[in-house]
C-alpha positions in Angstrom: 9.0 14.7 -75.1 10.1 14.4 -71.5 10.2 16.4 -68.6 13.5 17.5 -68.2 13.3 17.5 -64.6 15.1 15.0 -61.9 12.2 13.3 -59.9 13.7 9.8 -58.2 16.8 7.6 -58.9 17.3 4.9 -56.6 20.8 5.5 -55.4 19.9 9.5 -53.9 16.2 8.4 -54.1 13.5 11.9 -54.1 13.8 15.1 -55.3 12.4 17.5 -52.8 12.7 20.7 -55.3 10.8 18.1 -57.7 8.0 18.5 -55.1 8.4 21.6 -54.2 7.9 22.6 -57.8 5.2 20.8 -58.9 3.1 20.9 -55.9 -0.6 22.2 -56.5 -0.4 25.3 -54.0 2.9 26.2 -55.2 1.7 26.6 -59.1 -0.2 30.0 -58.8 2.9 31.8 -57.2 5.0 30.5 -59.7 3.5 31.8 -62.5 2.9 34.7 -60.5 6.9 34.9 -60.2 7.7 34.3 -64.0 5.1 36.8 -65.2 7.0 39.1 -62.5 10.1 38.5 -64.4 8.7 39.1 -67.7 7.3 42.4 -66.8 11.4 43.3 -66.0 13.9 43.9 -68.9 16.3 41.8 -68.1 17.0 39.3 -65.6 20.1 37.1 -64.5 19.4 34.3 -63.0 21.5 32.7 -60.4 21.7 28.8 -59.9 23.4 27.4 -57.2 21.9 24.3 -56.6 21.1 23.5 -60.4 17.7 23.5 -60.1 17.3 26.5 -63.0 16.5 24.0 -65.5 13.3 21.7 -63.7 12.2 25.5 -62.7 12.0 26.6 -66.3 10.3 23.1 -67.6 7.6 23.3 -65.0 6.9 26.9 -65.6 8.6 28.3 -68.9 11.0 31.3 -68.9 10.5 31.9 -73.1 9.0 35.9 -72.1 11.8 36.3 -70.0 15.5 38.1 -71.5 17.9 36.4 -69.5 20.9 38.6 -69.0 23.0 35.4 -68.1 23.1 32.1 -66.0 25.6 32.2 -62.7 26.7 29.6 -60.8 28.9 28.9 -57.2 30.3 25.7 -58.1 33.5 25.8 -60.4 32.9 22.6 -61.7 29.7 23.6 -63.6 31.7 26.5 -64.7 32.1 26.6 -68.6 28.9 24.2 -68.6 25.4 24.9 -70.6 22.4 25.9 -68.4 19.5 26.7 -70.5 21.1 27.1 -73.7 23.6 29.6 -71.9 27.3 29.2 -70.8 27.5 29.2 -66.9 29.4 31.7 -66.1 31.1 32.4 -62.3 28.4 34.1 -59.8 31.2 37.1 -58.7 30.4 38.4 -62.3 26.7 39.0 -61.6 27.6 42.8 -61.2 28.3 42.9 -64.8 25.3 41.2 -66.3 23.4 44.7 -65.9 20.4 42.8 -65.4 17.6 44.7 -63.5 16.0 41.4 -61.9 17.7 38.5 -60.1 16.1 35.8 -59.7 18.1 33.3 -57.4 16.5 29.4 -58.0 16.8 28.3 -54.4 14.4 28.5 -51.6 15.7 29.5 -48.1 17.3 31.8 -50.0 17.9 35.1 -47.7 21.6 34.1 -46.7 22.8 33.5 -50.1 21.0 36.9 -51.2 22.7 38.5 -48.5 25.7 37.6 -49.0 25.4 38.9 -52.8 24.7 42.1 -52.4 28.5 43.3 -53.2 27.9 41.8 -56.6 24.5 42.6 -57.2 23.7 45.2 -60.7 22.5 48.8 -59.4 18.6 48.9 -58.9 17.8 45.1 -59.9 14.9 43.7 -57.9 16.3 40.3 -56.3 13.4 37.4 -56.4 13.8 33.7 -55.3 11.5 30.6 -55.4 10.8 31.9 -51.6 7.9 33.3 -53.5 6.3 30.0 -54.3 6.4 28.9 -50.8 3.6 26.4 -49.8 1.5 28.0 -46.5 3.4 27.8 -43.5 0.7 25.6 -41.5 1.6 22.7 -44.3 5.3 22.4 -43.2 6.8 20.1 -40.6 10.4 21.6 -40.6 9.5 25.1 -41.4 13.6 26.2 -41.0 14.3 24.1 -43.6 12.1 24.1 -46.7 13.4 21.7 -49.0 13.2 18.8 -45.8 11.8 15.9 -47.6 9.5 15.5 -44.8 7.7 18.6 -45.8 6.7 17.1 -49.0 5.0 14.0 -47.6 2.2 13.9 -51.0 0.7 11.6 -52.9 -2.1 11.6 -55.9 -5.4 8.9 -55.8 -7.7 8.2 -58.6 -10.5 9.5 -56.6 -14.2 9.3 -58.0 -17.7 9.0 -57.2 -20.9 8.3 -59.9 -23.4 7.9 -57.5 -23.5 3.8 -58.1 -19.6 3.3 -58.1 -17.7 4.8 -54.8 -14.0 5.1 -53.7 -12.9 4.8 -50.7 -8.7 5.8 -49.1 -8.2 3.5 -46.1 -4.6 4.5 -44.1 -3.8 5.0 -40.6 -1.2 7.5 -39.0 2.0 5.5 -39.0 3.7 8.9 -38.5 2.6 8.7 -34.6 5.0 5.9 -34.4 7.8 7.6 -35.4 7.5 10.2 -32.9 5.1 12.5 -34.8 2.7 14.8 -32.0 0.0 15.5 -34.5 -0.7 15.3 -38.2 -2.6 17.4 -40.6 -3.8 15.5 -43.4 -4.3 18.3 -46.1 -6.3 17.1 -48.9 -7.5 19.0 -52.1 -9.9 17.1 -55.0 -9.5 17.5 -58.7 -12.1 16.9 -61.0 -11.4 15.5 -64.2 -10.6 19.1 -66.2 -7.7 19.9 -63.3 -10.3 22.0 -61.5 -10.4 22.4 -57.8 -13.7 21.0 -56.6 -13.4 20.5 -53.1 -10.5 21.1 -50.3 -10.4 20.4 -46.7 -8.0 19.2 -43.9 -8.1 16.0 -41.6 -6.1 16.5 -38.1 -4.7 13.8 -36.0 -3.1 13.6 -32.6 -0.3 11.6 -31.3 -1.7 8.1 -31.9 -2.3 5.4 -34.8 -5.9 6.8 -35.2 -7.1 5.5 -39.0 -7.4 8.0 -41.7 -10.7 7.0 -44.4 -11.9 9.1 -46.6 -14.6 8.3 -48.6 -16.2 9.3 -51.6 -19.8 9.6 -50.8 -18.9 11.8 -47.8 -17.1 14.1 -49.6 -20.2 14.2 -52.1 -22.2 15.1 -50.1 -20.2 17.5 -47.7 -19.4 19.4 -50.5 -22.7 19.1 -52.7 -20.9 17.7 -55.8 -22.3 16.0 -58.3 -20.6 12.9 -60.4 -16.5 13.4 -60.0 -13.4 11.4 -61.4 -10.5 12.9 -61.1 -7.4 12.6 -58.5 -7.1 13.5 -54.7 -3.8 15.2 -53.6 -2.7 14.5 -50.3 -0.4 16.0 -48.2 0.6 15.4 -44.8 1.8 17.6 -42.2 3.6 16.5 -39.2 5.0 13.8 -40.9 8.3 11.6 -38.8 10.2 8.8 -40.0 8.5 8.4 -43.4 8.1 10.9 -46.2 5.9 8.6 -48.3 2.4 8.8 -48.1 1.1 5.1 -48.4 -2.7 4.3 -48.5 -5.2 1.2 -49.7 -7.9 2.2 -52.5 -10.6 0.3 -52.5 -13.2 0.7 -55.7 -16.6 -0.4 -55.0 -20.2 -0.4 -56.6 -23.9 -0.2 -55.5 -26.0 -3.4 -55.1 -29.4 -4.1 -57.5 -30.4 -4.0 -61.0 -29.3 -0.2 -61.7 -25.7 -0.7 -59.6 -22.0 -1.2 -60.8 -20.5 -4.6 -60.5 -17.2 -3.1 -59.1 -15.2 -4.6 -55.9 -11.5 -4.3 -56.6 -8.5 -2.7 -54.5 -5.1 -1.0 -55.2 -2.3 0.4 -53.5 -0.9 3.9 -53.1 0.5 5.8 -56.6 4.1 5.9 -56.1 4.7 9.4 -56.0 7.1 10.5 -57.9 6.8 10.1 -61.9 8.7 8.0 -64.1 9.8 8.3 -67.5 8.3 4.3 -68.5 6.0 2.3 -67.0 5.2 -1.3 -68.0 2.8 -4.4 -67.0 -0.6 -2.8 -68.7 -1.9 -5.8 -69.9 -3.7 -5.9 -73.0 -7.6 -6.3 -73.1 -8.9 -10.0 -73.5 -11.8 -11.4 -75.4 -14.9 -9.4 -74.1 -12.3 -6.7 -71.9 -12.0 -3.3 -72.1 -8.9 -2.3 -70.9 -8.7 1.7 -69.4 -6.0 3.5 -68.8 -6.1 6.2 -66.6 -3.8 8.8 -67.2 -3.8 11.8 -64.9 -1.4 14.9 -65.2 0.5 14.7 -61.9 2.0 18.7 -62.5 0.7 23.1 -63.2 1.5 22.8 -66.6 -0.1 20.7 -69.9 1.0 17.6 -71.1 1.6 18.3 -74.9 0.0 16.2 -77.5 2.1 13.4 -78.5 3.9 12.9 -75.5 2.6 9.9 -73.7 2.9 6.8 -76.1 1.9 3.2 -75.6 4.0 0.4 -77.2 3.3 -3.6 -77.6 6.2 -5.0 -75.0 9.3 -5.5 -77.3 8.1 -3.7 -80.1 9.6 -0.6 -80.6 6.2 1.0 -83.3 4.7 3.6 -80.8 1.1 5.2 -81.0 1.0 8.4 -79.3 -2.5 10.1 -77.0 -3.1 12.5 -79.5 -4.4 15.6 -77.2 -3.3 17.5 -74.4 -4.3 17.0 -70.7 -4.3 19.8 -68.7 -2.4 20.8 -65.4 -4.0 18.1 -62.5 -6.5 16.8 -65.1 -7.5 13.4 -66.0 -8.5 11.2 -69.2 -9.9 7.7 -69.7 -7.8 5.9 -72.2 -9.5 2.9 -74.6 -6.1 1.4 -74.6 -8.0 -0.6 -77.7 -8.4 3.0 -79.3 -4.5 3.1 -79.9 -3.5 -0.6 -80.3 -6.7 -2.2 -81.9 -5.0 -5.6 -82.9 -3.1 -5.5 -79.0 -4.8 -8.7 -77.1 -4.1 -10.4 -73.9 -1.6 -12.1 -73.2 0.3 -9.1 -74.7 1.6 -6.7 -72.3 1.8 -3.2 -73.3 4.5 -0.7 -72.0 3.6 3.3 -71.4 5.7 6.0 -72.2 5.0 8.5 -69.7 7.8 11.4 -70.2 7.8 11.8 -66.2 4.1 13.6 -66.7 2.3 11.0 -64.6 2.7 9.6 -61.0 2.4 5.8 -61.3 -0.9 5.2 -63.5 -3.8 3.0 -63.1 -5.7 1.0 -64.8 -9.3 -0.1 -65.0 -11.1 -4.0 -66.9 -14.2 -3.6 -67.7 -16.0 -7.2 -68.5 -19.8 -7.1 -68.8 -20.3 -5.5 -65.0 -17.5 -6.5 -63.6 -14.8 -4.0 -63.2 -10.7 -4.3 -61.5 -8.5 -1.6 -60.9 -4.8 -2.3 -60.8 -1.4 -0.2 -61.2 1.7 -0.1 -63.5 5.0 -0.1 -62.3 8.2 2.0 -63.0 10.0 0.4 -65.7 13.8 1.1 -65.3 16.6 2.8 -67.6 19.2 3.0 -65.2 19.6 -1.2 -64.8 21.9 -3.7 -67.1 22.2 -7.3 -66.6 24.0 -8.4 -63.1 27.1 -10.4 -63.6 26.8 -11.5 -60.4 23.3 -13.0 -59.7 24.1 -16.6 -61.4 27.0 -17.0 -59.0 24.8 -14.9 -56.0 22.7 -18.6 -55.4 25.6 -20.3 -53.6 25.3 -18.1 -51.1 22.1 -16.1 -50.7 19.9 -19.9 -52.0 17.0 -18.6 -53.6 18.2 -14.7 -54.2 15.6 -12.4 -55.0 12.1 -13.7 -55.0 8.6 -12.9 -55.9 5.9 -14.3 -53.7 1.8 -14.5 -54.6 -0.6 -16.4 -53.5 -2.9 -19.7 -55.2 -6.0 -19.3 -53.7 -8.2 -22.3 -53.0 -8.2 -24.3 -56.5 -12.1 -24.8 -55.9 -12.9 -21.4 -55.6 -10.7 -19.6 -57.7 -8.3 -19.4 -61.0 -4.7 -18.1 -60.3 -2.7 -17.0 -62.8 1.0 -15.3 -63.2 2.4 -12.9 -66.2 5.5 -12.1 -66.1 6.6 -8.6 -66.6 9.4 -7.4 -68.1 10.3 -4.1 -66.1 13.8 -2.7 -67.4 14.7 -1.0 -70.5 17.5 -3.6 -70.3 15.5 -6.7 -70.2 15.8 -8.3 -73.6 15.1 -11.9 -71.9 14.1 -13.4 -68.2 15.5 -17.0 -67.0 13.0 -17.9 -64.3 11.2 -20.4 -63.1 8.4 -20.9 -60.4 7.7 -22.8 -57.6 5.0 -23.6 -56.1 4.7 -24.4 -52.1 1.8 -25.6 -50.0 0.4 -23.6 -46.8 3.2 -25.8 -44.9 6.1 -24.7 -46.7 6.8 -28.0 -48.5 7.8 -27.4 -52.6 4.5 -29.5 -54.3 5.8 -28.2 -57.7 8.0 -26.2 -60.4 7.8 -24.8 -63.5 11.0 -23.8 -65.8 9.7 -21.1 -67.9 13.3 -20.9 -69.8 14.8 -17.9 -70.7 11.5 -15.6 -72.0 11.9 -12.9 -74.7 10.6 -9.9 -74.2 7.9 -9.8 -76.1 6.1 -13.6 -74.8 2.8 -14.2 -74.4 3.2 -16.5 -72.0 0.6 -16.7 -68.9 0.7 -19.5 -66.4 -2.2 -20.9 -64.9 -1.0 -21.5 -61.4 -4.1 -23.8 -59.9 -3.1 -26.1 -63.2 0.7 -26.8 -62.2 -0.4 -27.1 -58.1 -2.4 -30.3 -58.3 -0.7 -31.6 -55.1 -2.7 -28.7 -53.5 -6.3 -30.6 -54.0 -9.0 -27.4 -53.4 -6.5 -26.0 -51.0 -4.4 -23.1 -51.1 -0.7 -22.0 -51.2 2.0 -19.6 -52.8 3.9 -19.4 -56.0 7.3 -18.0 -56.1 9.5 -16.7 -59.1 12.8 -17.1 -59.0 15.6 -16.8 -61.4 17.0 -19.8 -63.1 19.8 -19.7 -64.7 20.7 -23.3 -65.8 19.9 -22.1 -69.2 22.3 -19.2 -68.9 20.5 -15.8 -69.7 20.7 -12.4 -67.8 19.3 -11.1 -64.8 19.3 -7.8 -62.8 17.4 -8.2 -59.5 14.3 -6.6 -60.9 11.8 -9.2 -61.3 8.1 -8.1 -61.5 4.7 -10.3 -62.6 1.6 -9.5 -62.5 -0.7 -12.0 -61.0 -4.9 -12.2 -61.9 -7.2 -14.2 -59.9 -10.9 -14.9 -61.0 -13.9 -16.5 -58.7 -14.7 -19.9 -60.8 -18.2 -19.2 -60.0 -19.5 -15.7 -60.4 -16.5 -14.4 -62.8 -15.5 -11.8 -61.0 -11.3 -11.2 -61.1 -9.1 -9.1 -59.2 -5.3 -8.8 -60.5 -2.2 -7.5 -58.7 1.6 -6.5 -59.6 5.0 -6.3 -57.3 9.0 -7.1 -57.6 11.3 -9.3 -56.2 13.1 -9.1 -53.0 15.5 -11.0 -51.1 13.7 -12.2 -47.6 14.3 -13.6 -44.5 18.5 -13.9 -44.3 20.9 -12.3 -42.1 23.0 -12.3 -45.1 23.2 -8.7 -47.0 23.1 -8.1 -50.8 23.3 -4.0 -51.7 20.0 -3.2 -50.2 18.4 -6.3 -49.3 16.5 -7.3 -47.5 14.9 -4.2 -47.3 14.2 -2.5 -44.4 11.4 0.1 -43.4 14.1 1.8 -41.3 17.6 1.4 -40.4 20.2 -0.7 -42.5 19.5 -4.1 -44.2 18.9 -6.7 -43.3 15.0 -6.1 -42.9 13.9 -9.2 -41.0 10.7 -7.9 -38.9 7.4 -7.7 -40.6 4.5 -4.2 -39.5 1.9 -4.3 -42.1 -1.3 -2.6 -42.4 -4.4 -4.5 -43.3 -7.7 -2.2 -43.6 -10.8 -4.0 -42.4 -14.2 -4.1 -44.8 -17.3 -2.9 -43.2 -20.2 -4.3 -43.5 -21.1 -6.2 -45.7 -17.4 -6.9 -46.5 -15.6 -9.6 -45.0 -11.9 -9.2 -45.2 -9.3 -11.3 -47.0 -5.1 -11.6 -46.0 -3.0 -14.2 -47.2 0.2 -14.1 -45.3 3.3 -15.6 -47.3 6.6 -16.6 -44.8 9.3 -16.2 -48.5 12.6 -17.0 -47.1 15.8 -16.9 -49.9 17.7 -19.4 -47.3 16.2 -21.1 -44.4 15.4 -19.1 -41.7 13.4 -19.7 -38.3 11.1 -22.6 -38.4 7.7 -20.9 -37.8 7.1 -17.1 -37.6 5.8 -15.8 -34.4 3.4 -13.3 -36.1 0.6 -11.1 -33.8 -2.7 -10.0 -35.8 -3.9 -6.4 -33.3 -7.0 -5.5 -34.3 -7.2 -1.5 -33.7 -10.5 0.6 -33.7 -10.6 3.7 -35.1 -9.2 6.0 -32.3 -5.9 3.5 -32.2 -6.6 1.8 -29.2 -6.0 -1.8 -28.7 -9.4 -3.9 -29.1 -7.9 -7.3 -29.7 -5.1 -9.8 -30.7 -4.4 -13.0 -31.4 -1.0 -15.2 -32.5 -0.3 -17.5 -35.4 2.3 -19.2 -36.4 3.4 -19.5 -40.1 6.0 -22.1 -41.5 9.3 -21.1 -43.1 7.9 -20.9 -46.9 4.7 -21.5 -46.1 1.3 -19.5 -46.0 -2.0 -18.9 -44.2 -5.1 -17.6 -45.5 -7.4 -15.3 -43.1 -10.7 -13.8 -42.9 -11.5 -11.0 -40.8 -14.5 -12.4 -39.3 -13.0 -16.1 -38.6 -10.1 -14.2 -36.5 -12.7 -12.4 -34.4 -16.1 -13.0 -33.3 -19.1 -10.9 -34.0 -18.8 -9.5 -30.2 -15.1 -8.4 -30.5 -15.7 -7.2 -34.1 -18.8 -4.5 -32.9 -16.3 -3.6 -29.8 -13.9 -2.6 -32.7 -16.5 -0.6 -34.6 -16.2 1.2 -38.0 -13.4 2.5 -39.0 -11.5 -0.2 -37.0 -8.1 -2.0 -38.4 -5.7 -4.6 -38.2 -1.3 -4.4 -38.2 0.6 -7.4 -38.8 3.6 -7.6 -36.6 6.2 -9.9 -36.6 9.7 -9.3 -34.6 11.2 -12.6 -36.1 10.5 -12.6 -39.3 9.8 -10.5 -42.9 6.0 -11.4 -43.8 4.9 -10.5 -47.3 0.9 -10.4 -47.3 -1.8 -10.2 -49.9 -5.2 -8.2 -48.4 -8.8 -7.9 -50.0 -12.1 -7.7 -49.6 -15.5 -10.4 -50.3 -18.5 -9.2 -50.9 -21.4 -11.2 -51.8 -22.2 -13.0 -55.2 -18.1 -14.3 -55.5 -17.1 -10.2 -56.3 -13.9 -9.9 -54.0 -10.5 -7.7 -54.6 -6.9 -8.5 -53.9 -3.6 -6.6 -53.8 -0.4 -6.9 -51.9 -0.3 -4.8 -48.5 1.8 -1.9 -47.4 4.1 -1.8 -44.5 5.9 0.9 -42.6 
């Protein structure tokens, strides 16, 4: 029941026709196009760049009589494309076809140069008549330019007593970008348009927040949840639209306890995802699943799975084109309880989902992550430690064992992963190994969770970080792709806050493939720009700042906190310096006082920039009562 449509792989990474397809302004002209074609006898359809196939799954081509499929590249020759033999494109004139619809945009040279071979009369068409509005390119000579399709999808609602809010800032401008439009269209939970509008920005790192209540009330709406689709004009350097979500709810008797954060959707849809955890003693565990494309998702084709149990229970109903549904994830897999992890069969309908805990009135919002086909077990990684020392790793933080309960899950998050050998060690805020736990070599299917702050006595009521890391003196398989998900929970009040990631290799000059990743330019990545959004009042602001390193690398870090206000001007900095594995936990309003805080205003926010060093941080907010959030930060 998948899309038969290519969306990312991580050797070519996107597909720009994926977007260019799907995209919400280009839906109406495609159907527009098909019903065109239907309205022909017969049509031949031309296929250069194989994109006939995604074309036809997004929008269907069952009215249409195809007179034949004809393609330029001899390899493909003799091929199927849609249930047809490909046949050479200097036949077209024989097809008799009396449409031609060529599935390429920028299309006029190629049409041009088939007009020797084009059938009397037929009435040439191309996806050039799905083009998005010329205003919403950035390279409008070339449309399929990845940096035309800088989009993304947010769960985006507002109740009246429980708010969203999108915090970002225009990282394009330091690429080189003159100006941005922000183009930004609201779906309500039936794939409805309720609301559209567009957010301008000039050649600076002005922040971008867009909040719920504002959009309420600009646009009179009433109660919303559904998902925000953003797209950004005048994009440079990055084609990835990156944002923090923060969730929050209204004080007093009639509010909603929520206070919980999450980071952007990942936009380009996956086939699995995995890490939904399943609901514990007094949870509720919702999954949010909304359609990411212009056309239905049939019933029966998202399923949900107990990790390493192949008995699938499938959503029963459809979902509409852009529309969303709340998912009891207890409604499909009653007997499913924490800490069993559930994996989603998506079929590439969904960009990555979230999901929402519910105890008492306490709610958390976190996201799944793309489970992989495409990975096998790595030969190589036992044998990778004598030179890269730790390998890829997974930092998190233990927050202060008086305050709070940490916790780590690991994830299984390959097709492939029958089984992972690691273990986790635990540092203080100095860098110095305090402990280390050998999980062996887990199955698949565990159900094991490990309560941090109860293996990190030698921390007292201070903090640290864990990290995983492969261990292979048991033997077992590994593949690089090492995920946990990690829950904290406020001793006090209750409230929780959960996040998820993978493992990288940091802080080496040594190169492995890809890592350590950088933003931009080869590997290694070994320079740290992350964005930390800044609560407003009453919100303080939480970042824990982790210095992993897979070898030993530069004694301290020589890391710069630059608090911005809204505009992108300067207000502030100060300097800290972070030991090689070790951590320091912030707060907004210890790093700057009340004066330099009101110069910095609303709206105002804070990079991370390090020249010497790859930083991996952890931001939040703290509200009052013990309700806070957590989740890892972006960087660009």
């Amino acid at each position: 029941m998948a899309l038969r449509i290519e969306t990312f792989d991580n050797i070519r990474g996107g597909n720009t026709l994926y977007k260019a397809l799907t995209h919400p302004h280009a839906a109406g002209p495609g159907r527009a196009l098909v019903a065109a074609l239907a309205a022909r006898p017969t049509t031949a359809i031309v296929d250069p760049l194989g994109g006939a196939e995604g074309f036809a799954e997004i929008f269907g081509l069952a009215d249409i009589d195809i007179a034949g499929i004809y393609v330029q590249d001899v390899a493909r020759l003799g091929g199927t494309v849609l249930g047809q033999q490909a046949t050479p494109i200097d036949r077209l004139v024989d097809s008799g076809a009396r449409s031609v619809l060529v599935v390429a945009f920028d299309a006029e040279r190629l049409i041009a140069q088939l007009r020797p071979y084009l059938p009397a009369e037929a009435q040439v068409l191309s996806l050039d008549a799905m083009r998005i509005p010329e205003e919403r390119l950035t390279n409008r000579r070339t449309y399929l330019d990845p940096l035309n399709f800088a989009t993304n999808f947010a769960l985006f609602r507002d109740t009246g007593t429980l708010h969203t809010r999108l915090v970002t800032v225009n990282y394009w401008a330091g690429y080189g970008s003159s100006e941005i439009a922000c183009w930004l269209t609201l779906f309500d939970g039936n794939g409805a348009v309720i609301a559209e509008w567009c957010q301008r920005d000039g050649p600076h790192a002005t922040a971008l927040t867009i909040d719920s209540r504002q959009v309420r009330q600009q646009f009179g709406l009433g109660d919303f949840a559904g998902q925000l689709f953003i797209h950004v004009a005048g994009a440079a350097g990055h084609d990835v639209v990156k944002y923090a979500l923060d969730t929050f709810g209204e004080a007093g008797p009639a509010g909603d306890g929520g206070l919980s954060c999450t980071h952007d959707a990942n936009a380009w849809p996956a086939e699995r995802y995995a890490g939904l955890p399943a609901p514990a003693t007094g949870e509720r565990v919702i999954l949010w699943v909304q359609n990411s494309h212009p056309v239905p998702i049939p019933p029966g084709a998202i399923t949900l799975n107990t990790m390493g149990e192949e008995r699938i229970v499938a959503m029963p109903e459809p979902i509409g084109p852009f529309a969303s549904r709340a998912v009891d994830v207890a409604e499909l897999l009653p007997d499913v309880a924490w800490p069993r992890q559930i994996e989603l069969r998506a079929g590439k309908h969904v960009v990555r989902p979230r999901y929402e805990i519910i105890a008492d009135r306490h709610r958390r919002i976190a996201h799944v992550n793309v489970e992989r086909a495409d990975l096998k077990p790595n030969p190589e990684l036992p044998e990778l430690g004598k030179v890269l020392g730790k390998g890829y790793l997974l930092p998190a933080p233990i927050l202060p064992r008086n305050e709070w309960q940490s916790l780590v899950l690991p994830t299984p998050m390959a097709v492939s992963q029958a089984e992972l050998p690691i273990a986790a060690i635990i540092y203080d805020s100095a860098g110095n190994e305090v402990g280390r736990h050998p999980f062996g070599r887990l199955p698949r299917n565990h159900v094991t969770a490990l309560p941090l702050d109860e293996i990190a006595g030698a921390l007292g009521d201070g903090y640290g970080h864990v990290e995983l890391v492969y261990d292979f003196g048991d033997g077992g398989p590994g593949d690089g792709w090492l995920h946990a998900l990690f829950r904290y929970r406020h001793r006090q009040s209750g409230h929780a806050a959960e996040t998820s990631f993978g493992a990288h290799v940091f802080n080496t000059m040594l190169v492995y493939r890809d890592e350590p990743q950088s933003y931009s330019g080869r590997p290694p990545g070994l320079s740290t720009r992350l964005f930390l959004r800044l609560g407003e009042m009453p919100y303080d602001t939480l970042c824990h700042l982790i210095y992993p390193a897979s070898r030993p690398w530069r004694p301290e870090s020589a890391t710069e906190i630059i608090l911005y206000d809204a505009a992108g001007t300067e207000i502030a900095r100060t300097r800290l310096a972070i030991p090689c594995s070790g951590s320091r936990l912030l707060r907004y309003h210890a790093l700057f006082d009340e004066a330099v805080r009101e110069r910095a205003g609303a709206g105002a926010y804070a990079i991370i920039r390090d020249s010497t060093c790859r930083l991996f941080g952890y931001h939040g907010l703290l509200g009052r009562d013990g309700a806070f959030s957590l989740d890892h930060m972006f960087g660009f």
